[in-house]
Phi, psi and omega in degrees: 000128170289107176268130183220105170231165184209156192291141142220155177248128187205160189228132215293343148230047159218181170290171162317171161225098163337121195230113167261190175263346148251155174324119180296145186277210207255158185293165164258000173222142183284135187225139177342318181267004193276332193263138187320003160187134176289156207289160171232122167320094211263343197232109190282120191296118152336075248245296195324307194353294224240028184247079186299154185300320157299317166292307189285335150290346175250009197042065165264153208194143175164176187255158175227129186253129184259176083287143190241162192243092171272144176281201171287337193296321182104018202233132179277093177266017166229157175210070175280107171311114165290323161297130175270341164224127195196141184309143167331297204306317182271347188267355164296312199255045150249351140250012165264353183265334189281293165358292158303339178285150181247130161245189180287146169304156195226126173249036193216033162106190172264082176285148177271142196224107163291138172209155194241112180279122173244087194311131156191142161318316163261328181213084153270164196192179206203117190215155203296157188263332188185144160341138184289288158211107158015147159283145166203174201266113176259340176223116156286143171295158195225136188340305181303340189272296147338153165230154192282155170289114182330296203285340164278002167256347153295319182266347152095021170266137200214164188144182199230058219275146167228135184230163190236135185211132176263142166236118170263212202300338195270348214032066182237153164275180217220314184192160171203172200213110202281094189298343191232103162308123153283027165109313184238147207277311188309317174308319192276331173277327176314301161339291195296338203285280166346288179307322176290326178253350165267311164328112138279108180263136175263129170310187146301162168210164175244198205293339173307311199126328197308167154280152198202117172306155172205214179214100185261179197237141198249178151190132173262102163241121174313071210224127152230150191254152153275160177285169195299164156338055192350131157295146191279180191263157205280124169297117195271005161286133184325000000 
């Protein structure tokens, strides 16, 4: 029997990316989850600035969530409140205090970068809304490394397993799980197998640059092709 399965990787909001036993070739374009670091906040905005004398006579203090829109340039041309409920006031000067922050340049469009404001009379401050960019699986296992499950290849089982691996802030995995079966118990564990000890993973980071536990998302598909056709055999008369 020929055996052909092949690795693929995918995050939880694109498709898959096909992965075979040779190597795929290089993108023809660099695409957002492709890049080697996530954008990050290089100019942190000053919250005392835009804590008006006015907001401080009435104390006003809450959290405010923005997503913000950066060009390529790293410069903020969108600024959308997310709360749904917040004083006029503070949600003016958390986008006029976001106007000042600066980030890393971006070479894929104007992506929204959350970020959460936290209003107080004495300590405001600026803290990520949600990871900056995701853990994810940067070099998926590949056919060669692996062995197909004896007994599931006896038996002719095939399928498609997607597992969820906790990574932590170190980037190691931590635990995984499979959200979508392939069908077969042996496949899912075989998966999970895989992942753990072959997956090399990138932590999570928020918009600071930090490391973060997070979750990345793996997929396995399990295929064996029959073999090709016996060749006849060569004629040996003179």
């Amino acid at each position: 029997m020929k055996i052909n399965w092949f690795a693929a990787l995918a995050l939880s909001t694109i498709p898959a990316i096909a992965l075979s036993q040779v190597a795929p070739p290089p993108p023809e374009r660099t695409q957002p989850w492709q890049l080697p670091v996530a954008l990050r906040l290089e100019s942190e905005p000053k919250l005392a600035k835009f804590y008006t004398s006015a907001m401080r006579q009435r104390e006003l203090h809450g959290a405010v969530e923005l997503d913000l829109r950066v060009d390529p340039n790293g410069s903020i041309v969108g600024c959308e409140v997310k709360t749904l409920v917040v004083d006029p006031e503070l949600a003016a000067a958390s986008c006029r205090a976001a106007q000042t922050a600066r980030f890393q340049k971006s070479v894929y469009g104007a992506p929204s970068m959350p970020l959460k404001f936290i209003w107080g009379v004495s300590n405001s401050r600026v803290i990520p809304a949600r990871p900056g960019h995701p853990a994810r699986l940067a070099s998926p296992p590949f056919s060669g490394e692996f062995a197909y499950p004896v007994e599931a290849k006896q038996r002719g089982e095939q399928g498609r397993a997607i597992a969820d691996i906790d990574v932590s802030a170190e980037g190691r995995p931590a635990a995984c799980r499979i959200r979508r079966s392939a069908g077969f118990t042996s496949l899912d564990t075989a998966t999970c197998q895989v992942m753990m000890t072959l997956g090399q993973y990138e932590p999570a980071v928020d918009v600071f640059g930090v490391p973060l536990a997070g979750t990345a998302t793996g997929v396995l598909n399990w295929r064996i092709e029959p073999d090709p056709p016996a060749s006849p055999p060569a004629n040996s008369n003179p």
